[in-house]
LOROMI-973437 format. One record per residue (C-alpha): x, y, z; residue number from 1; residue in three letters. Coordinates in steps of 0.5 Angstrom, whole numbers. Example, Ala and Ser with C-alpha at 12.3 -4.5 7.8 and 13.67 -1.06 7.14 Angstrom:
[node [25 -9 16] 1 "Ala"];
[node [27 -2 14] 2 "Ser"];
***
This chain:
[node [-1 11 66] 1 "Unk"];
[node [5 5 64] 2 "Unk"];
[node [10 7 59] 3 "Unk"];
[node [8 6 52] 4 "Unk"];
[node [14 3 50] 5 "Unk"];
[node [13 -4 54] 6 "Unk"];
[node [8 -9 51] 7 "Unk"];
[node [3 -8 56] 8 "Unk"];
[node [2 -1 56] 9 "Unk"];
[node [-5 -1 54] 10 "Unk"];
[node [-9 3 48] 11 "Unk"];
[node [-12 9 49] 12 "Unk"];
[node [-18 11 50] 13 "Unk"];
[node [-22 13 43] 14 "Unk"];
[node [-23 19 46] 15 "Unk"];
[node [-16 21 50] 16 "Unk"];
[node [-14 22 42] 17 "Unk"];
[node [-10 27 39] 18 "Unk"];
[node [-11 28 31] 19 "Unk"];
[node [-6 31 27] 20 "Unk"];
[node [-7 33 20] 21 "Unk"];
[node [-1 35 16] 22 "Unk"];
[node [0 37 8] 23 "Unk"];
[node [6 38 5] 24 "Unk"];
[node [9 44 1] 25 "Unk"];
[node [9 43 -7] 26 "Unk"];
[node [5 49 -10] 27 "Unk"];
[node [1 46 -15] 28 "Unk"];
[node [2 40 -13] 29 "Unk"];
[node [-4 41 -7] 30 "Unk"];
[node [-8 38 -12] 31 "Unk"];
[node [-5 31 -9] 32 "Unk"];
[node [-8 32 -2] 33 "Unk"];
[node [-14 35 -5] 34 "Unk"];
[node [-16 28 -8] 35 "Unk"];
[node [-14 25 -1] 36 "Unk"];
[node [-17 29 4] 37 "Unk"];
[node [-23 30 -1] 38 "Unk"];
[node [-24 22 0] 39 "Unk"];
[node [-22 23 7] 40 "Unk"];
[node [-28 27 9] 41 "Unk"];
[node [-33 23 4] 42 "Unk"];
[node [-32 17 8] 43 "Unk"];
[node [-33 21 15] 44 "Unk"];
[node [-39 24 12] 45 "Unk"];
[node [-42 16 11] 46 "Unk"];
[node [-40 15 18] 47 "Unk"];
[node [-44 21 21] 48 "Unk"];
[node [-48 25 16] 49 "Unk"];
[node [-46 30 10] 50 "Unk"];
[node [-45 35 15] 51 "Unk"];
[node [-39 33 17] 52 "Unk"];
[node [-32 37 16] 53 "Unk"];
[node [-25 36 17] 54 "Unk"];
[node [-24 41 22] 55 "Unk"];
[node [-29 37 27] 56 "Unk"];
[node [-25 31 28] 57 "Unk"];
[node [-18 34 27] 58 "Unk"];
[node [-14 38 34] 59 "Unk"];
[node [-10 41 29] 60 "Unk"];
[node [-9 42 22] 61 "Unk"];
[node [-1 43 20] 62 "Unk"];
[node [1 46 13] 63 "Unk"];
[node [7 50 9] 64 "Unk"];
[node [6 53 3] 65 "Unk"];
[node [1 50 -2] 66 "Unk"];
[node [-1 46 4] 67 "Unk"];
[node [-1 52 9] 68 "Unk"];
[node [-7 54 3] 69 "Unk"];
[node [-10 48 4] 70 "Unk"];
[node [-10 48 12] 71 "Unk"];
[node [-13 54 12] 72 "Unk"];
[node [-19 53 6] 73 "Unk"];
[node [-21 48 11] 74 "Unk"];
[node [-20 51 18] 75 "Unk"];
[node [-23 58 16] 76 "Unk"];
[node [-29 60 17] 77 "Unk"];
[node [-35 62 12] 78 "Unk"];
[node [-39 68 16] 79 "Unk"];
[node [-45 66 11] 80 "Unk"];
[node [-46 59 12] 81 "Unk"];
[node [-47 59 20] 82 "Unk"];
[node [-39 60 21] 83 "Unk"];
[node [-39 52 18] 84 "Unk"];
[node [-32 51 14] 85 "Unk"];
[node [-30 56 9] 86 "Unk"];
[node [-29 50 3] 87 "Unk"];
[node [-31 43 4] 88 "Unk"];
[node [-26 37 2] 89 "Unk"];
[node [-29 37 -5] 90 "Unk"];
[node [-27 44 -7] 91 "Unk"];
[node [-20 44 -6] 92 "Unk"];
[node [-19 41 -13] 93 "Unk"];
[node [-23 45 -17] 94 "Unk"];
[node [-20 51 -13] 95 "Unk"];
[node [-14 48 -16] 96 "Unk"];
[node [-16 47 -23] 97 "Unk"];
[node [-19 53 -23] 98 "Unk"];
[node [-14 58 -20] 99 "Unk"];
[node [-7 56 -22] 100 "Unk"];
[node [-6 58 -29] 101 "Unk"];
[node [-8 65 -27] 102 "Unk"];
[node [-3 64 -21] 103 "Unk"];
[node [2 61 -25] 104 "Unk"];
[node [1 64 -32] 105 "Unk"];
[node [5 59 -37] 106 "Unk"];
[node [9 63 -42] 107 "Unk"];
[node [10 61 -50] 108 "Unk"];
[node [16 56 -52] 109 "Unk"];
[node [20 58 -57] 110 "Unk"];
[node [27 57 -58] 111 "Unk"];
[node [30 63 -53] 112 "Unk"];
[node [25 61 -48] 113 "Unk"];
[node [31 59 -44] 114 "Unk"];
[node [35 65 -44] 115 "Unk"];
[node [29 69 -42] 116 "Unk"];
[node [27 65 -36] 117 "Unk"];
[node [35 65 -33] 118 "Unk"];
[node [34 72 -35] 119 "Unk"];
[node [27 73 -31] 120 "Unk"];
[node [31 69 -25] 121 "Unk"];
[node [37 73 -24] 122 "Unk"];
[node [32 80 -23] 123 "Unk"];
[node [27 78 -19] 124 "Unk"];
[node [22 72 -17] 125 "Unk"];
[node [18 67 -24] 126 "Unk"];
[node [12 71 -22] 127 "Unk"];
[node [8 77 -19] 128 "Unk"];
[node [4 74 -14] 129 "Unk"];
[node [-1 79 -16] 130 "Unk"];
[node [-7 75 -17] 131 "Unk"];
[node [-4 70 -12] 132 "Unk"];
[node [-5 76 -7] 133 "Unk"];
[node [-13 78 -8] 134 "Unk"];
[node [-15 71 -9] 135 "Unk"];
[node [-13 69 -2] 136 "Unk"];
[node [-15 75 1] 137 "Unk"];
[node [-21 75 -3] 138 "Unk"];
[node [-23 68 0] 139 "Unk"];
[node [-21 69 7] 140 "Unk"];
[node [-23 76 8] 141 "Unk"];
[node [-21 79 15] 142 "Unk"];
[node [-21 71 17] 143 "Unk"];
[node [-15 72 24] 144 "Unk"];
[node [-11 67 26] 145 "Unk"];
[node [-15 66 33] 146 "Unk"];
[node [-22 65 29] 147 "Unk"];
[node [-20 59 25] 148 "Unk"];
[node [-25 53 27] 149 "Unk"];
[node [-20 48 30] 150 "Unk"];
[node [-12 50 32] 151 "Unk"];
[node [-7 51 26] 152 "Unk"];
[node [0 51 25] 153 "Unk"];
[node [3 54 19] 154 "Unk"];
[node [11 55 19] 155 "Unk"];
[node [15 61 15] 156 "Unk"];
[node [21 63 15] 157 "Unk"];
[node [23 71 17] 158 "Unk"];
[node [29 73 12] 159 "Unk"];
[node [30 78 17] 160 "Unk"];
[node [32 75 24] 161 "Unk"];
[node [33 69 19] 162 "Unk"];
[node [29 65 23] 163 "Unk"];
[node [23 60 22] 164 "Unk"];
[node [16 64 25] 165 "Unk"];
[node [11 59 26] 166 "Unk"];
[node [4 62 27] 167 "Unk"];
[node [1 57 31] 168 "Unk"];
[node [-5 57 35] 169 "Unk"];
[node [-3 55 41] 170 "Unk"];
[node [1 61 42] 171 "Unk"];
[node [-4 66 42] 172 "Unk"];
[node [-5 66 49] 173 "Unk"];
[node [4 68 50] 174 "Unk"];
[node [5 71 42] 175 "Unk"];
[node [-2 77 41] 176 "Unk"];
[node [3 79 35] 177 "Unk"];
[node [2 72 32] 178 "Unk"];
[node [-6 74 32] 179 "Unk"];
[node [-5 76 24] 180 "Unk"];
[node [-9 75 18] 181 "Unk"];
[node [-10 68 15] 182 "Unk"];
[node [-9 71 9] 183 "Unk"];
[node [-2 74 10] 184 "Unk"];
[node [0 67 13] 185 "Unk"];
[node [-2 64 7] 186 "Unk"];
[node [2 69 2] 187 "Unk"];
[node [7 69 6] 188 "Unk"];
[node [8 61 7] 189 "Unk"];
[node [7 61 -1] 190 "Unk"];
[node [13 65 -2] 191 "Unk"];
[node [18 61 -5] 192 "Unk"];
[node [24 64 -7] 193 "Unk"];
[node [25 65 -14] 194 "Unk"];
[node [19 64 -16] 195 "Unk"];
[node [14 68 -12] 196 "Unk"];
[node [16 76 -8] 197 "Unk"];
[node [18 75 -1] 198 "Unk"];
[node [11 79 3] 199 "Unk"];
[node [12 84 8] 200 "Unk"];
[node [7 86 13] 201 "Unk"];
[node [6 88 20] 202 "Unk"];
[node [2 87 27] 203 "Unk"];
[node [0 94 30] 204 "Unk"];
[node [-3 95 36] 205 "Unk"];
[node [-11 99 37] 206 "Unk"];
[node [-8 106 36] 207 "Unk"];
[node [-4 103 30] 208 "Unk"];
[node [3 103 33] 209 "Unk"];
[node [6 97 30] 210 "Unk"];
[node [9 93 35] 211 "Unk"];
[node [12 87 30] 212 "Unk"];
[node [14 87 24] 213 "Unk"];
[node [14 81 19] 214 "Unk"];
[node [19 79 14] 215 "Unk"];
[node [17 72 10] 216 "Unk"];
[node [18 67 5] 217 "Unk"];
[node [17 61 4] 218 "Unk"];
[node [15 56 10] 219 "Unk"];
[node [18 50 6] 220 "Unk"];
[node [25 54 8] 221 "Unk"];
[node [23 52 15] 222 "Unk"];
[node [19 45 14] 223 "Unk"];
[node [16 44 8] 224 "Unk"];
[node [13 38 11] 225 "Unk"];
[node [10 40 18] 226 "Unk"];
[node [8 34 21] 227 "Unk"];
[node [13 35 27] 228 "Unk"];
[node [12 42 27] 229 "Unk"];
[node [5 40 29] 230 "Unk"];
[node [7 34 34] 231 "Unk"];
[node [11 40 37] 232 "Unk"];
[node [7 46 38] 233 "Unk"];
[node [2 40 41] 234 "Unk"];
[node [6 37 47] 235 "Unk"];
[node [8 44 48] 236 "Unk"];
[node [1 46 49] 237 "Unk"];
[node [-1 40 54] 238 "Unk"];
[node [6 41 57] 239 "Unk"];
[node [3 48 59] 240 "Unk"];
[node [-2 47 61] 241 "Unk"];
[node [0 40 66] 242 "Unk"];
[node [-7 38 70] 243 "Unk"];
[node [-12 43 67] 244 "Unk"];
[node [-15 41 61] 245 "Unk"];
[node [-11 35 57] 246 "Unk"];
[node [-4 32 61] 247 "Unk"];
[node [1 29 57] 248 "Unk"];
[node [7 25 60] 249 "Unk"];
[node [12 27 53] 250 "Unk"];
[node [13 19 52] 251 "Unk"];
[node [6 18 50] 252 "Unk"];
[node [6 18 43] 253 "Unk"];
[node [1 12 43] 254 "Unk"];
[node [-4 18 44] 255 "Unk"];
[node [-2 22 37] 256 "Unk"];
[node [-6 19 30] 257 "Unk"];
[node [-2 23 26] 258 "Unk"];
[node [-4 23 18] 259 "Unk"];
[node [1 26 14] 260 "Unk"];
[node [0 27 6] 261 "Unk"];
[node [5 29 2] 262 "Unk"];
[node [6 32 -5] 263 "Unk"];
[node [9 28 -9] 264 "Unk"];
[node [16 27 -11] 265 "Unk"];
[node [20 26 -16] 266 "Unk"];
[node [27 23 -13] 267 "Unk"];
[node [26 16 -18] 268 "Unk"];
[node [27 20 -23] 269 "Unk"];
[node [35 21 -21] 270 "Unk"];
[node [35 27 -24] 271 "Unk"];
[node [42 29 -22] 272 "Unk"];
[node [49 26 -20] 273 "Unk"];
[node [55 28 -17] 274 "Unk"];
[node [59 28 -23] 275 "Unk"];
[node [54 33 -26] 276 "Unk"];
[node [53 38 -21] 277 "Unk"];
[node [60 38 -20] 278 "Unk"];
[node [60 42 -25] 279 "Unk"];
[node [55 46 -23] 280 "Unk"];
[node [55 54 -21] 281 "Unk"];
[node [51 59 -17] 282 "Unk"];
[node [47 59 -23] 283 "Unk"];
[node [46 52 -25] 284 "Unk"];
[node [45 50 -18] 285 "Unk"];
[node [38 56 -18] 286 "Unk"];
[node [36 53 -26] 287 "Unk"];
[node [37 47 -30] 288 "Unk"];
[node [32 46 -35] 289 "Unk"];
[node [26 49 -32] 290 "Unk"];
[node [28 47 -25] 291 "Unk"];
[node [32 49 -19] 292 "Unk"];
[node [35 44 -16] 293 "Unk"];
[node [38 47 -10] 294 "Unk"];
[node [30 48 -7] 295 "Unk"];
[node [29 41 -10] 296 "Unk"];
[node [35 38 -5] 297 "Unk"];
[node [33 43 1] 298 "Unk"];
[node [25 39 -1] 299 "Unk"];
[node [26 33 0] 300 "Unk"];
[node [32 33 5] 301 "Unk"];
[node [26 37 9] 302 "Unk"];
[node [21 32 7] 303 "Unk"];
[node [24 25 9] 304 "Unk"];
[node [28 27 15] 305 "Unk"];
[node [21 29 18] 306 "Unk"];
[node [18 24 16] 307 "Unk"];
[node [24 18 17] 308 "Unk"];
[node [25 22 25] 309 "Unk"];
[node [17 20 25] 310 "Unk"];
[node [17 12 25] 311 "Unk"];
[node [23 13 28] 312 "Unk"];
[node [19 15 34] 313 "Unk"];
[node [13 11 33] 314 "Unk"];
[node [16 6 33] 315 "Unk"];
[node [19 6 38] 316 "Unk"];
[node [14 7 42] 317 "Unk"];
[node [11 2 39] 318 "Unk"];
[node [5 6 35] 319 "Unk"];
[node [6 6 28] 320 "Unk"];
[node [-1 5 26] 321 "Unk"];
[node [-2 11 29] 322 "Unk"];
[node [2 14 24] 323 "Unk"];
[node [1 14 16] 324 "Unk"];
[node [4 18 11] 325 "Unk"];
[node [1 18 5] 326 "Unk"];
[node [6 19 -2] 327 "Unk"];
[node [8 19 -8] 328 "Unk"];
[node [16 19 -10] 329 "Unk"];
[node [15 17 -17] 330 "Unk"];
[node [13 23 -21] 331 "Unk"];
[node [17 25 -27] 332 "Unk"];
[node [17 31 -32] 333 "Unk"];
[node [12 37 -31] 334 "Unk"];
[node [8 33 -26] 335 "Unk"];
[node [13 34 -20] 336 "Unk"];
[node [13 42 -22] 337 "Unk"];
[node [11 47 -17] 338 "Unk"];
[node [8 51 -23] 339 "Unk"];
[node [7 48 -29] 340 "Unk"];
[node [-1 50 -29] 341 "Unk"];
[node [-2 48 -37] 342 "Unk"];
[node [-10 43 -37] 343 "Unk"];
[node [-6 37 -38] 344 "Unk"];
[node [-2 37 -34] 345 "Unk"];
[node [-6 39 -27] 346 "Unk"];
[node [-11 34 -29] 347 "Unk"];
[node [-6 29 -29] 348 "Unk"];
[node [-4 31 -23] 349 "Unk"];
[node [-12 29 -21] 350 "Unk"];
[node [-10 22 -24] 351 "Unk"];
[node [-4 22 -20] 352 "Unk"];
[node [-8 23 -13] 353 "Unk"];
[node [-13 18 -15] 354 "Unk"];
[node [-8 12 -16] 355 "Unk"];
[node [-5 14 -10] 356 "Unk"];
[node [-11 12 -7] 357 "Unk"];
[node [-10 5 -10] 358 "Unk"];
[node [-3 5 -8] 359 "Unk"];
[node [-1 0 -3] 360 "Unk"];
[node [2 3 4] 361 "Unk"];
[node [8 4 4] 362 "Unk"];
[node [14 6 10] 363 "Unk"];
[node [21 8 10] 364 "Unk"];
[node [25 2 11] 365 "Unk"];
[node [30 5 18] 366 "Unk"];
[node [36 1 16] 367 "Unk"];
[node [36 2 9] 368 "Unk"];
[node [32 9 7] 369 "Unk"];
[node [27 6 2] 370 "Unk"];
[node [19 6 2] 371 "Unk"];
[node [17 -1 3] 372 "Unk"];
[node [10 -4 3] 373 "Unk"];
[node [7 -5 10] 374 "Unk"];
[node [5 -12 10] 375 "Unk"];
[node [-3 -14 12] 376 "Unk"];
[node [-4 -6 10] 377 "Unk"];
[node [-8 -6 4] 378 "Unk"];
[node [-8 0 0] 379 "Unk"];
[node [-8 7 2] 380 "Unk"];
[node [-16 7 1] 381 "Unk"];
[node [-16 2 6] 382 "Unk"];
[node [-12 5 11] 383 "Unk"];
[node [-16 12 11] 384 "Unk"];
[node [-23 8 12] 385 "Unk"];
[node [-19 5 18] 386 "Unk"];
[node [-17 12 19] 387 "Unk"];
[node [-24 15 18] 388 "Unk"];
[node [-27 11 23] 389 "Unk"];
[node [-21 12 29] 390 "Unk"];
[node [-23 20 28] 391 "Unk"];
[node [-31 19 28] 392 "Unk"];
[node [-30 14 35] 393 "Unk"];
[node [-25 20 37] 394 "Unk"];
[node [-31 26 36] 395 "Unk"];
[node [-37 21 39] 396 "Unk"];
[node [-33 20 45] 397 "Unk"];
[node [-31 26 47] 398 "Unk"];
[node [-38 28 46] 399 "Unk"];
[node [-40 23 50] 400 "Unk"];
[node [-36 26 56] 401 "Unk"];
[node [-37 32 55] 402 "Unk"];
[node [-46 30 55] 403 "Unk"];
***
């Protein structure tokens, strides 16, 4: 094949396609792929009936955090309903609105509130995890890695070996001792510092000998967005299996379509500056006014840097229709919270999903960092109809092929 960087290197084939799906961390803020993903999948199912699902038109499923919930939901199957998706696209944000304030329970203002709460953060995380805990693994139930419906990747971070630990579908054949429960996954890729406890648990083998430990928290620490985690764990698979099932030369990013959403951010707000976090200690760096900004640069440092690494290659492989990336840098207030699990402010986040929508496309400008319209892109609804389309091609041709 030619190389995909000169003009004439040809499109691929509908069926030769690599579909990637990538959430970002952000704790309640997975409400805002919920609405996207939920008119994703409403446009497959007019293309190809009501059955359609997800997972059936995406090779892999990447996602940290909150959004490492999300890939599960969708990837994991429902025993009582012919192994078909645990949760459909629509139930995700009614997950959500239902869910949050018992995982995130809200505690009553007053005037020593502040105090109460750098006091809870110095002894030990926001909250218990408790309901988090039996929640998920009520949902997921004895769900394994192995048996998800289309390949995952979900990125945590070993506090131990202080090492990211991705558990990754791909590598089950050469990492048996990543083949844990789905819902210890997402317990430990939701583990965010200060604010849920880090989760310990172990692989043991048939006669109940441990053969791994884990130490986890927060994938976010690692890649609160997954998307390269993704395109990695990809091409190192097809790279493995060289001229047995699908081959890649590495340069053939033409082959990728990549949909990345975030969570939103709140970076327009301008919430610091140097000559404020220059006073700064250890404790302010971890709460100042209901936030902690230390996680707050961390997250955003990991979402754009992925992000900027992303069109920096699409483009110069001269892909970058393959690639779109959907997200909302002006959110203010509670809206960017993690936890702020209040009615008024998760539907407000609902709002924020459906205007998204709306949005016109945008990319990060590489000379001068900032998000741009994309000229002739129309807005995100738009792009994902396009993006619907290209999937639902993509499956009928590997159907065909395979008939």
């Amino acid at each position: 094949m030619e190389n995909p960087s000169s003009p004439e290197a040809p499109a691929p084939k509908y069926e030769n396609l690599i579909t990637v799906l990538s959430i970002d961390g952000g704790g309640i803020r997975g409400i805002i792929p919920g609405v996207i993903l939920d008119y994703l999948e409403s446009q497959l199912q007019e293309l190809d009936g009501e059955d359609a699902r997800l997972a059936d038109y995406f090779d892999v499923i990447a996602g940290t955090s909150t959004g490492g919930l999300v890939a599960s939901m969708l990837a994991a199957p429902n025993p009582k309903a012919n192994n078909r998706p645990l949760f459909a696209a629509n139930e995700i944000v009614p997950f959500y609105l239902e869910n949050s304030p018992q995982i995130f329970p809200q505690k009553r203002g007053g005037i020593f509130a502040p105090l109460v709460n750098i006091g809870k953060a110095l002894t030990g995380p926001k909250y218990d995890g408790k309901h988090f805990h039996e929640l998920i693994r009520n949902k997921l139930g004895g769900t394994k890695l192995h048996q998800t419906l289309t390949n995952v990747v979900i990125p945590t971070f070993d506090v131990k070996i202080l090492q990211p630990t991705i558990f990754s579908s791909y590598q089950m054949a050469k990492e048996p001792t990543l083949d844990v429960l789905l819902s210890d996954i997402c317990i430990a890729t939701s583990a965010a510092p200060t604010f849920l406890p880090a989760h310990y648990f172990t692989k043991q083998d048939e006669q109940g000998k441990v053969i791994k430990e884990f130490n986890l928290i927060d994938g976010s620490v690692a890649a609160n967005n997954p998307t390269l985690c993704a395109i990695r764990e990809v091409t190192k698979q097809l790279i493995r299996k060289g001229n047995g099932g699908i081959s890649i030369n590495p340069l053939e990013y033409s082959r990728f379509l990549v949909l990345s959403i975030g969570t939103g951010s709140n970076k327009s707000e301008h919430k610091y500056n140097a000559k404020m976090v220059s006073k700064w200690g250890i404790l302010t760096w971890l709460f100042n006014s209901g936030s902690t900004p230390i996680l707050d640069c961390f997250s955003e440092a990991s979402f754009d840097m992925v992000d900027y690494h992303n069109c920096v290659v699409f483009s110069a492989l001269q892909s970058e229709d393959n690639y779109l990336r959907i997200q909302d840098n002006t959110l203010k207030g509670d809206l960017a919270s993690v936890d702020v699990a209040t009615k008024e402010n998760l539907d407000n986040l609902v709002k924020v999903g459906q205007q998204l929508l709306k949005n016109t496309v945008t990319r990060v400008n590489l000379d001068t960092g900032l998000y741009e319209p994309v000229p002739d892109k129309g807005t995100n609804v738009e792009a994902l109809k396009r993006f619907a389309k290209l999937l639902s091609e993509a499956r009928k041709g590997r159907k065909s092929n395979s008939q």
